[in-house]
BAVEX-113516 format. One record per residue (C-alpha): residue number from 0; x, y, z. Coordinates in pm, whole numbers, plus 50000, padded with zeros to 5 digits. Layout:
N
[rec NUM, [X, Y, Z]]
...
***
This chain:
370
[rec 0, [41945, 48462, 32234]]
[rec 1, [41861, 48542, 32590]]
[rec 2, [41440, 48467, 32681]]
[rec 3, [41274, 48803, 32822]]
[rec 4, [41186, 48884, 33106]]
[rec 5, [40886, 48982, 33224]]
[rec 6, [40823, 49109, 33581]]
[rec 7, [40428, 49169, 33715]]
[rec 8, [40278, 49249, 34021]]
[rec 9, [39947, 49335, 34193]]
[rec 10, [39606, 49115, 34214]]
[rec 11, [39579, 48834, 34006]]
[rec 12, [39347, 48952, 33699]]
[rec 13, [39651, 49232, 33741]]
[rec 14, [39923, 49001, 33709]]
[rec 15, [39778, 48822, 33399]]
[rec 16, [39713, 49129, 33214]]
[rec 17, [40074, 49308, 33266]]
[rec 18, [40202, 48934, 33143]]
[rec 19, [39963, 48922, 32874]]
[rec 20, [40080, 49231, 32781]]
[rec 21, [40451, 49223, 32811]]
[rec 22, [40437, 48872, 32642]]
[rec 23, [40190, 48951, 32383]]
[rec 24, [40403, 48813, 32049]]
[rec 25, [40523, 48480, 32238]]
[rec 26, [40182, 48439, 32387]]
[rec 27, [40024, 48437, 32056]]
[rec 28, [40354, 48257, 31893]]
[rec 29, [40233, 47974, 32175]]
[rec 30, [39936, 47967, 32064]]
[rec 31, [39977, 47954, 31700]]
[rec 32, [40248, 47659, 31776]]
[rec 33, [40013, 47449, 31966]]
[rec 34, [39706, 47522, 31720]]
[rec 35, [39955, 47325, 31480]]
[rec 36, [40071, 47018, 31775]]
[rec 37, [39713, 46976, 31879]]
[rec 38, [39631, 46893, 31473]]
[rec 39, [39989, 46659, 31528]]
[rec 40, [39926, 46490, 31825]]
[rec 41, [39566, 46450, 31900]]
[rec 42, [39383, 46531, 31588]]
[rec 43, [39200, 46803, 31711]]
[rec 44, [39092, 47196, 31559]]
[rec 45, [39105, 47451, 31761]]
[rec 46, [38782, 47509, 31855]]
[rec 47, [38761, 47150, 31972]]
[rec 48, [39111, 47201, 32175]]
[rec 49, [38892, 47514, 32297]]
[rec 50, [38631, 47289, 32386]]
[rec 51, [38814, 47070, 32582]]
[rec 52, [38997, 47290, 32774]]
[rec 53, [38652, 47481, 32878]]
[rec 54, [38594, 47162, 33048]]
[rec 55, [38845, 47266, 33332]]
[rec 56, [38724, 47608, 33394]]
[rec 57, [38561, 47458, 33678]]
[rec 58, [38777, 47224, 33830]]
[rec 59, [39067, 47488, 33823]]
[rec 60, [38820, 47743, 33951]]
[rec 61, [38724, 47559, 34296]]
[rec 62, [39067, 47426, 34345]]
[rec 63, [39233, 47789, 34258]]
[rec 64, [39024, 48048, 34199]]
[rec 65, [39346, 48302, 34145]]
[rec 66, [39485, 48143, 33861]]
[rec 67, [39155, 48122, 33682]]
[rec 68, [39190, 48491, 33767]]
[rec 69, [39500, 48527, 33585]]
[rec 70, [39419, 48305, 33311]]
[rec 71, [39135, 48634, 33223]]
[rec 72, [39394, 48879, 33301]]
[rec 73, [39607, 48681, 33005]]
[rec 74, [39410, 48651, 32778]]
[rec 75, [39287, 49064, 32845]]
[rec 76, [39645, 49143, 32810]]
[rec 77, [39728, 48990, 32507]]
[rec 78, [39441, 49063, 32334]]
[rec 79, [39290, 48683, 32267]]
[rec 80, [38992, 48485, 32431]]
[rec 81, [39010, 48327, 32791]]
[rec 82, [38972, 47971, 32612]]
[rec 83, [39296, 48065, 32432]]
[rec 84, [39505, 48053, 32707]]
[rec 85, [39292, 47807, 32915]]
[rec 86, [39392, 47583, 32599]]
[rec 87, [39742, 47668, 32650]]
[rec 88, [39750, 47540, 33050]]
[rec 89, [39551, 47238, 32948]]
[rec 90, [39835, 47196, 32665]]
[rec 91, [39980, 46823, 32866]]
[rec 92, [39625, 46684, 32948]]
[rec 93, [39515, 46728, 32574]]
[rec 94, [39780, 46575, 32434]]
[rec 95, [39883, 46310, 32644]]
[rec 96, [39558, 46200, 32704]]
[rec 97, [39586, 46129, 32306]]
[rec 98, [39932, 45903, 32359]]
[rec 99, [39786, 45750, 32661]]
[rec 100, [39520, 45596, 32418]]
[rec 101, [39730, 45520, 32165]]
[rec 102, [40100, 45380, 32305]]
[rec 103, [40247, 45292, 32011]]
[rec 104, [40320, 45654, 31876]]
[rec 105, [40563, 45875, 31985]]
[rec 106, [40558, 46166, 32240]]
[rec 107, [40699, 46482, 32302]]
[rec 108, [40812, 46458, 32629]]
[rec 109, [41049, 46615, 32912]]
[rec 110, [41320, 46669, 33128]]
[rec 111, [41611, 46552, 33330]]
[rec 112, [41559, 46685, 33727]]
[rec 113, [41803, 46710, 34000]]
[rec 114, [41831, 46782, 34396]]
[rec 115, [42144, 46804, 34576]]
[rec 116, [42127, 46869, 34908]]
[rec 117, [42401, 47059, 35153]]
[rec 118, [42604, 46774, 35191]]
[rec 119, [42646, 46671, 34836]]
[rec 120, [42720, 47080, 34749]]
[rec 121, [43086, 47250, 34750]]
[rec 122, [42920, 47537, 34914]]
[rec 123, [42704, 47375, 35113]]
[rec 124, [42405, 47513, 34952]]
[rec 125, [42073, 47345, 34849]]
[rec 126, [42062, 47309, 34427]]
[rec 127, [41738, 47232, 34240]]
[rec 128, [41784, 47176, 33885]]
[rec 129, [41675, 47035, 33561]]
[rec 130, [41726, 47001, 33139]]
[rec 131, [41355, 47125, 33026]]
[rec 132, [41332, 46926, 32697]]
[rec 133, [41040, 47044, 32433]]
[rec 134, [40919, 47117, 32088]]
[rec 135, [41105, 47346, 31929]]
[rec 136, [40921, 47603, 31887]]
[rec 137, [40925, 47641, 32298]]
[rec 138, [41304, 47836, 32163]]
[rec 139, [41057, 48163, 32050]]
[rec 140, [40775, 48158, 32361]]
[rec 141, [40984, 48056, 32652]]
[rec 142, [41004, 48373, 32934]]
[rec 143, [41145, 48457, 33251]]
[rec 144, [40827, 48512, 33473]]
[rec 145, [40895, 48716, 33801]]
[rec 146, [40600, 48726, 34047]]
[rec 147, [40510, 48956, 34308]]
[rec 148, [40185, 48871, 34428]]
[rec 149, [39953, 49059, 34661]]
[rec 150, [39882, 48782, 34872]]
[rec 151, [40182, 48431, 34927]]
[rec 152, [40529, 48459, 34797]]
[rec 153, [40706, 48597, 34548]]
[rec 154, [40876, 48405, 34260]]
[rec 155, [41001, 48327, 33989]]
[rec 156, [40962, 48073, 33688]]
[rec 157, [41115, 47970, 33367]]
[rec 158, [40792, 47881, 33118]]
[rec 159, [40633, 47937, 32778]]
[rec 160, [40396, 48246, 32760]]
[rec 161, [40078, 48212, 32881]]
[rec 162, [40158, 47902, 33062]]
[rec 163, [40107, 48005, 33487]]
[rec 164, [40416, 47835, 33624]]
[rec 165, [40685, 47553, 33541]]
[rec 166, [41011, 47551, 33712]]
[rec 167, [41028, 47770, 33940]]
[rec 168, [41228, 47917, 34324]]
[rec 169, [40979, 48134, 34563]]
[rec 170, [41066, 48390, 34855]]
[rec 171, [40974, 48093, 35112]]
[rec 172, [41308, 47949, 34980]]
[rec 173, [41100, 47682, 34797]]
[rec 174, [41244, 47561, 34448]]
[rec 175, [41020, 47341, 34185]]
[rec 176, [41168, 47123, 33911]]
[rec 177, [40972, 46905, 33738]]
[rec 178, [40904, 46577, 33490]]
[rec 179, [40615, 46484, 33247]]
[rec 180, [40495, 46139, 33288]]
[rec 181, [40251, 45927, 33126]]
[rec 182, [39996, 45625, 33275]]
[rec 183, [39725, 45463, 33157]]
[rec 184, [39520, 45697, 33383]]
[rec 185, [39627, 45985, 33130]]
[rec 186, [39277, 46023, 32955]]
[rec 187, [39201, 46372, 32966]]
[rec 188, [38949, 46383, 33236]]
[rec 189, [38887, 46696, 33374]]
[rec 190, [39059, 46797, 33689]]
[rec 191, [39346, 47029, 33820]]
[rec 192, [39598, 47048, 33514]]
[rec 193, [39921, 47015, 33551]]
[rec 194, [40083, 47377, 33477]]
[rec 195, [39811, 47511, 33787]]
[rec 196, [39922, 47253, 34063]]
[rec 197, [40268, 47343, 33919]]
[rec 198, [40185, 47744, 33988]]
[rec 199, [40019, 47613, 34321]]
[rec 200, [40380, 47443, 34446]]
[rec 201, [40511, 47793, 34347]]
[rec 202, [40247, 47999, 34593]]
[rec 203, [40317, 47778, 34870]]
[rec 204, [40495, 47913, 35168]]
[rec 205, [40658, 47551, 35293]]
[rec 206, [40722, 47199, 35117]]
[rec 207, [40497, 47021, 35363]]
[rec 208, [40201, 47294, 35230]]
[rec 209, [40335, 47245, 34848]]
[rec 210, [40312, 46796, 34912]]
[rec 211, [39971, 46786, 35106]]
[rec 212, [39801, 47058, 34780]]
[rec 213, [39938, 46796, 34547]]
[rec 214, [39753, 46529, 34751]]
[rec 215, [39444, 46712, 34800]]
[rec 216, [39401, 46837, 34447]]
[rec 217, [39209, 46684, 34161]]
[rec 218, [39471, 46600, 33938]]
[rec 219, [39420, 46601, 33562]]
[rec 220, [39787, 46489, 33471]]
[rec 221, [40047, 46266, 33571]]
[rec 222, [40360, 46436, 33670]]
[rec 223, [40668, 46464, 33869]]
[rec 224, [40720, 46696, 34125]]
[rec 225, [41071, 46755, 34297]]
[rec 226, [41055, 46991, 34536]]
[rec 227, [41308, 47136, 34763]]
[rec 228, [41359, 47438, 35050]]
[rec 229, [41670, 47628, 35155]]
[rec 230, [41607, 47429, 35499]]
[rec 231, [41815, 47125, 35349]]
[rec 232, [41478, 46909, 35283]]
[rec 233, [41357, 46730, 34923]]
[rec 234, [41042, 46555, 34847]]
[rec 235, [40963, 46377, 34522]]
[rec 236, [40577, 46371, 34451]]
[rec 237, [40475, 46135, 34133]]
[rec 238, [40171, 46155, 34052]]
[rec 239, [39936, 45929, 33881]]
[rec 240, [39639, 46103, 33674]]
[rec 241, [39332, 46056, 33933]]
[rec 242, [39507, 45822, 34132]]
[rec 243, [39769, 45820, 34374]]
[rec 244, [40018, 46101, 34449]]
[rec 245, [40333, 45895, 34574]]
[rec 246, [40576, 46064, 34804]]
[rec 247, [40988, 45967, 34784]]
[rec 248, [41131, 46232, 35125]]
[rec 249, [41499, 46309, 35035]]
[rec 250, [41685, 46403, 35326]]
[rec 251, [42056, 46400, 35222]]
[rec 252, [42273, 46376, 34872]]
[rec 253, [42168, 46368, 34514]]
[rec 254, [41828, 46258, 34364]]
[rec 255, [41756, 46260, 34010]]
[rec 256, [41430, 46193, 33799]]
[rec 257, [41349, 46189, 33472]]
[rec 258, [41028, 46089, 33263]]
[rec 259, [40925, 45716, 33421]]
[rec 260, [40767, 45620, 33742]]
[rec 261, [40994, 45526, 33979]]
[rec 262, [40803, 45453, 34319]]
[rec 263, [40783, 45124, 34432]]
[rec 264, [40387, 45141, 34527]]
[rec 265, [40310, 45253, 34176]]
[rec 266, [40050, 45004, 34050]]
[rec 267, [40001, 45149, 33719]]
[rec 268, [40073, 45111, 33341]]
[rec 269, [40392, 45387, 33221]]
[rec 270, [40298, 45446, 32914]]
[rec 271, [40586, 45747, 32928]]
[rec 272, [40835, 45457, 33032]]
[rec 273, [40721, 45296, 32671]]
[rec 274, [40702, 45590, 32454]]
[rec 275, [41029, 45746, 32599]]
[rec 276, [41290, 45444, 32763]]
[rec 277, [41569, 45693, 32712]]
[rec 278, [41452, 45830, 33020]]
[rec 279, [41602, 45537, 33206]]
[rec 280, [41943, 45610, 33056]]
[rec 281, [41941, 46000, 33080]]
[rec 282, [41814, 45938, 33457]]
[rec 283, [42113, 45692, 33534]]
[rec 284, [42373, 45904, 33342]]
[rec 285, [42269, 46192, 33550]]
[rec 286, [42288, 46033, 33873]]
[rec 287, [42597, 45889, 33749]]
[rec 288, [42763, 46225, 33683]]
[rec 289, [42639, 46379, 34003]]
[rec 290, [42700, 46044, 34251]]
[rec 291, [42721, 46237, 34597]]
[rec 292, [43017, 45957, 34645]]
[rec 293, [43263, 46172, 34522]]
[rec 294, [43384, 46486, 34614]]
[rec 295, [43112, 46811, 34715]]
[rec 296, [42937, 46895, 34364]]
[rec 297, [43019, 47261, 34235]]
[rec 298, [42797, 47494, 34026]]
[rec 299, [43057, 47415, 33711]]
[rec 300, [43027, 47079, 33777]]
[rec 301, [42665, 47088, 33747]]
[rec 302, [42691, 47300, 33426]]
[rec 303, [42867, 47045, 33274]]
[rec 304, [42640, 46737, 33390]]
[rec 305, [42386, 46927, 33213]]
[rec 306, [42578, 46955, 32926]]
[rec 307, [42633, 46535, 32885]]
[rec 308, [42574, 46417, 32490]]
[rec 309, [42607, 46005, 32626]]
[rec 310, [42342, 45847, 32434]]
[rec 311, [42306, 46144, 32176]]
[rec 312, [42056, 46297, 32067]]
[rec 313, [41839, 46130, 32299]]
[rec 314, [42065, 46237, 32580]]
[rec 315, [42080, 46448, 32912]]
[rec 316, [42150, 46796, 32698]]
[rec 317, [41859, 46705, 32442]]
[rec 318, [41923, 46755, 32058]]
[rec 319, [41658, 46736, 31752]]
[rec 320, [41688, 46410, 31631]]
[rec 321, [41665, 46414, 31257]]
[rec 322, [41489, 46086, 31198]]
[rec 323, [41156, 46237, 31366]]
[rec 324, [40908, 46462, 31153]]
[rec 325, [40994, 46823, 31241]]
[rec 326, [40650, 46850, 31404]]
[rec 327, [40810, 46600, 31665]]
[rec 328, [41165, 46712, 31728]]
[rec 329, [41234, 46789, 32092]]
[rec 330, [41569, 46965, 32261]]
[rec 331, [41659, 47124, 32553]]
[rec 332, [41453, 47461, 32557]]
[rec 333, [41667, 47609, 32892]]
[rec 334, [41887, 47443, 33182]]
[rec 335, [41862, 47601, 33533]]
[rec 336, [42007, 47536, 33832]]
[rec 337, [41841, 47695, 34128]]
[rec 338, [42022, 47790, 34431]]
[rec 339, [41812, 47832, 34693]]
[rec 340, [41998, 47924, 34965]]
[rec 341, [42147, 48220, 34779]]
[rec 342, [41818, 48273, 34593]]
[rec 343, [42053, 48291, 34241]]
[rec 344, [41941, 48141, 33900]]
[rec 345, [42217, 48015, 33631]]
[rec 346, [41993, 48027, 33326]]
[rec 347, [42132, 47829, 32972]]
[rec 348, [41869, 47983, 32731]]
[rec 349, [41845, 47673, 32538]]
[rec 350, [42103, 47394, 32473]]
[rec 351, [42394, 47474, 32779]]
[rec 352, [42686, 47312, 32561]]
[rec 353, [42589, 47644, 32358]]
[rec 354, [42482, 47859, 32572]]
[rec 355, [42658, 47998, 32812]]
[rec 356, [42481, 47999, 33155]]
[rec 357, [42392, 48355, 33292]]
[rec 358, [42356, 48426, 33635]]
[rec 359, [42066, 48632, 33753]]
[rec 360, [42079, 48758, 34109]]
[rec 361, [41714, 48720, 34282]]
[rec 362, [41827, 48780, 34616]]
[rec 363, [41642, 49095, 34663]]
[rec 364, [41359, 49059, 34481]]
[rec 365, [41297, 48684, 34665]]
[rec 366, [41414, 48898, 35050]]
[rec 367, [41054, 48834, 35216]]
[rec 368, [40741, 48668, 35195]]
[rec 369, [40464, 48892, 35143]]
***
């Protein structure tokens, strides 16, 4: 199994509709699959899902105008409604919001994130990587977005169809990975969701103009934000759902993150930390494998980090655990390490202790910023 690629270009209603097009079956595979987790998770039809997600039309249209662009050119592509697929980018504020209210449950959640930085690399180049962990039926939607937009830089993104961005490396030299999290601020209220200021880190031409958006935007979601540039730098944004947005600056070695707040100004209630504490282990394993105390970290070495099973299934490469309903099994969907400073993916589509890693060259499509 190897996730498609699809490759657009052009204005942003332009964009959605090639996607739209070129991902029509996983687009409306997404949306059949989530039809069937919003009933799991939150209780809700899809016309009240619909509903809902109409509720950020606005929001994401003063805050980014383009994406609510390509969110029409989506749907128009794959043939389904604009509240489809405004449903589908609201997918983490719909259903979190749910867990947030109700703490005891469980929760899908996701991933394990890395940065290593020139001095903790054999080559000396800049790696951005992560484990995405999700529902399984993220294995049939999951695509290889590649991005050349008319106006900022281009880039690409591992996410499920329909979705605008997830992790991602741009022509700026700019690489995105990324971590759900959960507070007590997590009630749905409308705002800039997640998977937009995600596609907004992605269309920004510098770090410092990817950390001050995630300040200045309305957030919808908590999240975690890991951002790096072929320059050497790192910055770890948390954010708290229509509160803070706290800012870790990484300037040398390894940093790792997984699904729980770790600032030490965060004043809220993790309700991720509670659903999901093997994100404490899978964070310290991680680290543990890639402590920048030993010798320079290679791409194999990496590879194999992301293939750890300590503290399986719950563990750094993700398996189904069979004592959870089907409905809420989770595993890793894809691994990718980015390297920025070569502009080169090494994609595992799905599980990477069983699937090989494939290397995908994007130094000449990533050349120049538009």
């Amino acid at each position: 199994m190897s996730y498609p690629h699809v490759r657009v270009s052009g204005t942003a209603v332009e964009r959605g509709r090639s996607y739209g097009e070129q991902a029509r079956e996983r687009v409306h595979r997404s949306l059949a699959a989530y039809e069937r987790v919003f009933a799991h998770y939150a209780g809700l039809e899809w016309a009240d899902v619909r509903a809902q997600a109409a509720r950020f039309a606005e929001p994401i249209g003063s805050a980014c105008p383009r994406a609510m662009d390509e969110i029409t050119g989506i749907a128009q592509g794959a043939g389904v409604e604009v509240e489809d697929v405004l449903a589908l980018n609201v997918r983490t504020e719909t259903m979190f919001a749910a867990k947030a209210r109700h703490a005891s449950e469980t929760i899908a959640i996701e991933c394990t994130a890395f940065v290593a930085l020139p001095d903790a690399t054999a080559d000396g180049h800049v790696l951005a990587g992560q484990n995405w962990d999700w529902l399984l039926h993220s294995y049939e939607t999951v695509v290889v977005l590649e991005c050349e937009p008319v106006e900022g830089p281009a880039f690409v993104t591992v996410v499920e169809a329909g979705l605008l961005a997830k992790t991602g490396m741009n022509a700026a030299g700019l690489g995105l990975v990324t971590n759900s999290l959960v507070s007590d601020a997590d009630l749905g209220e409308p705002g800039v969701p997640y998977h937009v200021a995600l596609r907004a880190c992605l269309d920004s031409s510098a770090i410092e103009e990817a950390v001050e958006t995630l300040h200045r935007f309305p957030r919808a979601a908590s999240a975690n934000y890991l951002l790096a540039d072929d320059k050497g730098r790192a910055a770890d944004v948390e954010v708290d759902a229509g509160r803070a947005a706290l800012v870790t600056w990484v300037s040398s070695g390894v940093f790792v993150h997984a699904n729980h707040f770790c600032a030490a100004d965060f004043h809220g209630h993790d309700v991720g930390l509670a659903l999901v504490p093997d994100s404490l282990i899978r964070q310290m394993r991680l680290g543990d494998l890639l402590d920048e105390g030993r010798s320079p970290i290679s791409i194999e070495e990496l590879q194999q980090a992301l293939s750890d099973h300590a503290n399986y299934p719950e563990s750094v490469c993700a398996h189904a655990s069979p004592d959870l309903p089907v409905s809420e099994r989770t595993a890793t969907a894809a691994s990718v390490i980015w390297d920025l400073t070569a502009r080169r993916l090494w994609l595992a589509d799905g599980n990477p202790c069983t699937s090989p890693y494939r290397d995908v060259d994007y130094s000449g499509f990533l050349a120049r910023l538009r």
